[in-house]
Each structure stands twice: as C-alpha cells, then as structure tokens.
C-alpha positions as CSV (number, residue, x, y, z in Angstrom):
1,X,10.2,123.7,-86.7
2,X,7.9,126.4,-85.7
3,X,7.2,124.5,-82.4
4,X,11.2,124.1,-81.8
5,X,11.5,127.8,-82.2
6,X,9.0,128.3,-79.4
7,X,10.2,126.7,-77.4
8,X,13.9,127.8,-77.1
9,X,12.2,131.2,-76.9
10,X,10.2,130.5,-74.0
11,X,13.3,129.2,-72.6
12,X,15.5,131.8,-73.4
13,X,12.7,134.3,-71.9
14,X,12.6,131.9,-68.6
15,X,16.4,132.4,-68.6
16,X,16.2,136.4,-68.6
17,X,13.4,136.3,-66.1
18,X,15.2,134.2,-63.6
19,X,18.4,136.3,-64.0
20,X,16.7,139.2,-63.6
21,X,14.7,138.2,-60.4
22,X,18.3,136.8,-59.2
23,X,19.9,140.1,-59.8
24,X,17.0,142.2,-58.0
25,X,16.9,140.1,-54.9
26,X,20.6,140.1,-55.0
27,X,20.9,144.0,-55.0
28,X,18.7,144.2,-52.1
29,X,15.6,146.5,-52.3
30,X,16.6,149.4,-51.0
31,X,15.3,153.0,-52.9
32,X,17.0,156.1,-52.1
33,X,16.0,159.5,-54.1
34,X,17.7,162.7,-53.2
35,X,19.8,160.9,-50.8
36,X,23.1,162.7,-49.3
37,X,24.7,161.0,-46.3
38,X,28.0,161.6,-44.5
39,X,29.6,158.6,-42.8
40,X,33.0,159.6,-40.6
41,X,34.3,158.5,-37.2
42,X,31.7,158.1,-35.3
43,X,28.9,159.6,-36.7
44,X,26.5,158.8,-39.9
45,X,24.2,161.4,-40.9
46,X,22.1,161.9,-44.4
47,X,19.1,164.0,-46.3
48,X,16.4,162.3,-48.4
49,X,13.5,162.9,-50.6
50,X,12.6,159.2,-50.3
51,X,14.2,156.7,-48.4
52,X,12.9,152.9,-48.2
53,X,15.7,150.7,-47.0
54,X,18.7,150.1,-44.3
55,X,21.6,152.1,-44.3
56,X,24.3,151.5,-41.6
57,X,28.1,151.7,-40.3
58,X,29.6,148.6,-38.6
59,X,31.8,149.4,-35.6
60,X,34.0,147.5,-33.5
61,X,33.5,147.0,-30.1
62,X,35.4,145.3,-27.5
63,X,33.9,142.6,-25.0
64,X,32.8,144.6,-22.1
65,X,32.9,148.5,-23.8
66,X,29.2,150.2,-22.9
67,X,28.6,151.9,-26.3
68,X,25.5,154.8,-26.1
69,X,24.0,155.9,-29.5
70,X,22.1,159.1,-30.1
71,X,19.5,159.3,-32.4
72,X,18.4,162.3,-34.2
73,X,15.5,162.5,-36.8
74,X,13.5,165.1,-39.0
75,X,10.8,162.8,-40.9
76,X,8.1,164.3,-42.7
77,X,6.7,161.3,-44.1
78,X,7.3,157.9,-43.4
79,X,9.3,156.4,-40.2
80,X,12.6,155.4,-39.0
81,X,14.0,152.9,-36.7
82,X,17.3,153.5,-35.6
83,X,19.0,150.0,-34.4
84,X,22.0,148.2,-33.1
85,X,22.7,144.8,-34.9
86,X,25.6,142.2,-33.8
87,X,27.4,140.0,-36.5
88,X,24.4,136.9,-36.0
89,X,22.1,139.8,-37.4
90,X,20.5,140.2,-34.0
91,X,19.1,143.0,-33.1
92,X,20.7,144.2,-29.8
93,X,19.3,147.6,-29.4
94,X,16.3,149.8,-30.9
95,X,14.7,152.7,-30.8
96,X,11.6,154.3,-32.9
97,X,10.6,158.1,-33.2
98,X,12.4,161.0,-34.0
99,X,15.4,160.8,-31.7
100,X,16.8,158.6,-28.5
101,X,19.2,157.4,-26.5
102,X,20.6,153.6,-26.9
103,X,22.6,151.8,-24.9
104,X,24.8,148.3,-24.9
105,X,27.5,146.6,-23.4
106,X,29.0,144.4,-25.9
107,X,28.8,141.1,-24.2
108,X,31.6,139.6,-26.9
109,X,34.5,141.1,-29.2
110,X,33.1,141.9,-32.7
111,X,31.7,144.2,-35.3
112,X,28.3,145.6,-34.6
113,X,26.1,147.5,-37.5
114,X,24.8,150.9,-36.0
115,X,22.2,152.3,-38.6
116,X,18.7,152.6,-39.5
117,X,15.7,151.4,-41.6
118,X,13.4,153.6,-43.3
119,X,9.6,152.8,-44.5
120,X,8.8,155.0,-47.1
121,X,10.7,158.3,-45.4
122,X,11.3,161.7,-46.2
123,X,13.4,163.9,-43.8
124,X,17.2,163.4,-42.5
125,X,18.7,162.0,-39.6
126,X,21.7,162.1,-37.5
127,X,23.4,159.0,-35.6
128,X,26.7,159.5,-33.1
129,X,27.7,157.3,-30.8
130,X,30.7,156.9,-28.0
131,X,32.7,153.3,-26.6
132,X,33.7,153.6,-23.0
C-alpha cells in the first residue's frame, strides 16, 4: 500500500513539474523590472532597471514601401539590438549600439515586427520609424 502511495506521488509531482516547465517555456522568458514603455503611431519607446527579453510593434508595410528606423539608446549595462523581423521570423534588418539608422524595402505585402532585444540591460530606448 505504502509503495502504491509512492508512486501516485511521484506521479502526481512529475505532473506538476511538467506543467510547470510547459507553462514557463510557454510565457517566454522575458524579465522586465522597472519597465515603462510607450507604444503609439509610429514610435516605441521605454525605461528599465533590468531588461532581458524582446519587446516589439508589428507594422504593416506594403510591397515596395522603403521603411527607415531610427534607433536611439541610453544603456548603462547590458546591450541592445534593435531589429527588423518579417512574418517567417527573418531577420530583415539590424543594428547594434546605442543608436542607428535602418533601412528596408519591403520586398512583399505584410506585417513586419520593428523592436528590440535586450541582454541583461539597464537604460531606455527610443525607436521611430517612417513608410515612403
């Protein structure tokens, strides 16, 4: 009897732990602390204390539109990279460093993420951009 109970605990426990696992990869690992961003028109800006993750805006562009992104950054710790991804998760465009030009010309019709990743950062940034 002893043994049976053991058992279903070690399963029960192997249950919880899978969830749990499940759950974490699920929300993505992203770790903001003192974050405040600001995401209108065309422009996404934000303040951290700790930043480790991706945060973004997708856009749509139109086959043919030349799109330019500038980059603005204030990091005291860690780094950014400020990027251009198309709906395949490609990266189109990217830039490193505390600020940048980008440029593209959409070669297809669709929603493109304009955002950032951050390693272990601490500063702000600022990212605006204009279709023509």
């Amino acid at each position: 009897m002893k043994n049976k109970k053991a058992i279903l605990m070690g399963g029960i426990v192997g249950v919880f732990f899978i969830l749990c696992c499940t759950a974490l990869l699920m929300a993505g690992s992203s770790i903001r602390i003192g974050y405040v961003d600001s995401s209108y028109q065309n422009t996404i800006s934000a303040s951290f204390k700790y930043f480790d993750g991706i945060q973004g805006k997708k856009v749509m562009v139109n086959k043919g539109e030349k799109v330019t992104i500038f980059c603005n950054a204030e990091i005291e710790e860690g780094t950014l990279e400020f990027l251009v991804k198309d709906q395949a998760d490609t990266i189109v465009v990217n830039e490193t460093g505390n600020s940048g030009r980008m440029e593209f010309v959409a070669e297809e019709t669709q929603k493109y993420t304009i955002g950032v990743i951050a390693v272990k950062a601490k500063g702000k940034f600022e990212i605006t951009w204009n279709k023509e």
